[in-house]
N, C-alpha and C positions, 0 to 999 in steps of 0.2 A: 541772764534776766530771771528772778524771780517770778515764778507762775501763781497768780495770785486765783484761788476758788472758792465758788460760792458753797456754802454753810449747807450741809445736805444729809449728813449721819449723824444719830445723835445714841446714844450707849451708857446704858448705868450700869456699871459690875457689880459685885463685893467679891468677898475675902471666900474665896470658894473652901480653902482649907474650913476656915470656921462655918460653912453652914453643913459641909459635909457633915463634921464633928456635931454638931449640935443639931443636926437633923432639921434645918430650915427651910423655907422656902426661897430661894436664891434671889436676890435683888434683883437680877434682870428680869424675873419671871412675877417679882411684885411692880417694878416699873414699867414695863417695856410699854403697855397700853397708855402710859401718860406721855413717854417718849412717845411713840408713835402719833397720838394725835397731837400733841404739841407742832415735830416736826411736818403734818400735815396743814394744820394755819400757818406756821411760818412761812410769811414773804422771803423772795430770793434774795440772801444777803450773803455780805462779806462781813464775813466775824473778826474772824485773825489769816484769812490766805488760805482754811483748812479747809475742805469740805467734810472730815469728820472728825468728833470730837467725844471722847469715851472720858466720862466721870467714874471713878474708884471712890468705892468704899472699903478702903481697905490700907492700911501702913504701906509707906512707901519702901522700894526697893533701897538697898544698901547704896548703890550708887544713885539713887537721886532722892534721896535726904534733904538736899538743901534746894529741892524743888518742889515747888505746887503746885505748877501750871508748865506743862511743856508743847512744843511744836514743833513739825519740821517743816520743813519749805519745799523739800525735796519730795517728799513723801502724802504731802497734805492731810497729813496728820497730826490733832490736838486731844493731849491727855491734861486732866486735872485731878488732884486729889482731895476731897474733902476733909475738912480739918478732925482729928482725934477723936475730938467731942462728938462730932455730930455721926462718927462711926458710930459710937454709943446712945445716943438717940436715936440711933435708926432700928438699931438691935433691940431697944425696948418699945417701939410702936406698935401700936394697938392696930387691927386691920383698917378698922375706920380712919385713921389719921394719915395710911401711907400715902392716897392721891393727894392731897394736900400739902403732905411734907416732902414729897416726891419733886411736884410742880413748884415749888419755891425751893427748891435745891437747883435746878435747872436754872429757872429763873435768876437767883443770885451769882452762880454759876456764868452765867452769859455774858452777866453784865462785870461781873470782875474782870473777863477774859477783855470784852469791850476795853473797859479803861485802861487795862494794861495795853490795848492796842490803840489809842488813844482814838478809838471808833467816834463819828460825832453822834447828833441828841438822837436822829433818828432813828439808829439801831436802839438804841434804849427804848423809844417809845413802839420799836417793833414786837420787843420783847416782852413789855407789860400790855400791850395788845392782845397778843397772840396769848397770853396766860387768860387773858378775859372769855376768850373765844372759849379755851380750853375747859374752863370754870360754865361758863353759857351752855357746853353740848354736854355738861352732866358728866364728862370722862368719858365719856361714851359716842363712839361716831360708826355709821355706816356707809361703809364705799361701794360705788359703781365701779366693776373693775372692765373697762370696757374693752382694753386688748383680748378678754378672756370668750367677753358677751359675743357670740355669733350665729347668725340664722339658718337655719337648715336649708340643704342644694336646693329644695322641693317647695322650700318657702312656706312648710306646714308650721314650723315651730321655729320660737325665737326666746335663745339661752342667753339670761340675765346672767352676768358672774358677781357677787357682794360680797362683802369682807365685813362682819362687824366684828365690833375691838371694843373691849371693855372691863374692867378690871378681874372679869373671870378668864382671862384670856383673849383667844378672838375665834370665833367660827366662821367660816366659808360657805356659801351658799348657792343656790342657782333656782331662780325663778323662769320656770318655763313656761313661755306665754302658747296659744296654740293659734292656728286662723281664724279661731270666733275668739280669740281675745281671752279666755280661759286660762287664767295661772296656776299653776302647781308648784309646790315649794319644795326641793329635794336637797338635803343635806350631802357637802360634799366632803367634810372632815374627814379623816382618817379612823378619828379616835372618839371615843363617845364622849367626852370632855372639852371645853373648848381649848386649843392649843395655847401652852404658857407661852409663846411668840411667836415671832412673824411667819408667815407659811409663804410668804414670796415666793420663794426662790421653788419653794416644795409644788404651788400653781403656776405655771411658767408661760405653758402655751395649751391653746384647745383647738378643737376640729370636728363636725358632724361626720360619722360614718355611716348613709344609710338614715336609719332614726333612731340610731347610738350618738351621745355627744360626749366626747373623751377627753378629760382635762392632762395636760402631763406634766410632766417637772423640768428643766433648763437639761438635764439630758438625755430627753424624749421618752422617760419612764412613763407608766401609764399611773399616773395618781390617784384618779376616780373616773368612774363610767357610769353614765344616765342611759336607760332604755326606754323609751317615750312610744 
């Protein structure tokens, strides 16, 4: 029996040879904030059985030439490749055009993959939804990251964790409220730039030590430390 799953990654590469060589800004690192809030309004759906689905921009492999659109069943895994041309439209975009031509790359993208799975009307109209949403928050969205948000043993202080994502990146943040209600806003980035993608995995889990709150990574690394 085929394990069919809901639509849950979503990945724009390119042609990593060529930005190396040409000293670019890598697709992923120009996309990933419009993938991100994209796949953040997306409702739960079933696309094609995948739950993740990586767009190339980039010539396809020797052995799949006489492919566009691939998937596996086993693996829940969907790749598409973008046609020739619009590699070359993409390598001459202006910075201002890329959310724009980013989010209707996806968009078109979705619904091809639909009709080749001969998905019915409402995933279509999930799709130009969801691009509306995306278009409405300005590219730009900020998360409550509440597994991360925790209140101290003592109940003096209570750490907000946010993510905002926006085409400079995304920064990580923590609003610390105290018991008269008083916030302080303390950066938790690593780096003084906002990260060219996701820091998930890099903010994992947190914990009050005392009136230390210490953020770590999935293998209990110590990421960042607030002293309140």
């Amino acid at each position: 029996m085929i394990r069919r799953r809901k639509f849950a990654s979503l990945y724009l590469v390119g042609d990593k040879n060529y930005e190396k060589t040409h000293n670019v800004i890598p697709v992923n690192c120009q996309a990933c904030h419009v993938a991100d809030i994209f796949m953040y309004f997306l409702p739960k759906m079933d696309l094609d059985g995948s739950s993740q689905l990586t767009i190339f921009f980039s010539k396809k492999e020797e052995s799949e030439q006489q492919y566009q659109y691939m998937h596996t069943d086993s693996f829940g895994v969907s790749w598409y490749y973008v046609d020739e041309a619009e590699i070359d439209r993409q390598r001459k975009l202006k910075k201002e055009e890329q959310e724009e031509y980013y989010l209707n790359i996806i968009v078109d993208t979705l619904k091809h993959i639909a009709r080749i799975n001969n998905r019915d009307a409402e995933i279509f109209n999930m799709i130009d939804e969801t691009a509306s949403k995306v278009r409405d928050a300005d590219f730009e969205l900020t998360l409550h990251i509440k597994k991360l948000s925790r209140t101290s043993a003592n109940g003096q202080f209570r750490a907000n964790v946010y993510r905002h994502i926006c085409d400079e990146g995304e920064n990580w943040y923590v609003e610390m409220k105290d018991k008269d209600k008083n916030i302080t806003r303390y950066s938790i980035d690593l780096t003084d730039e906002p990260l060219p993608g996701s820091a998930t995995e890099l903010y994992e889990r947190s914990k009050w030590d005392g009136n230390r709150f210490i953020v770590t990574d999935r293998l209990g690394r110590v990421a960042a430390t607030i002293d309140v």
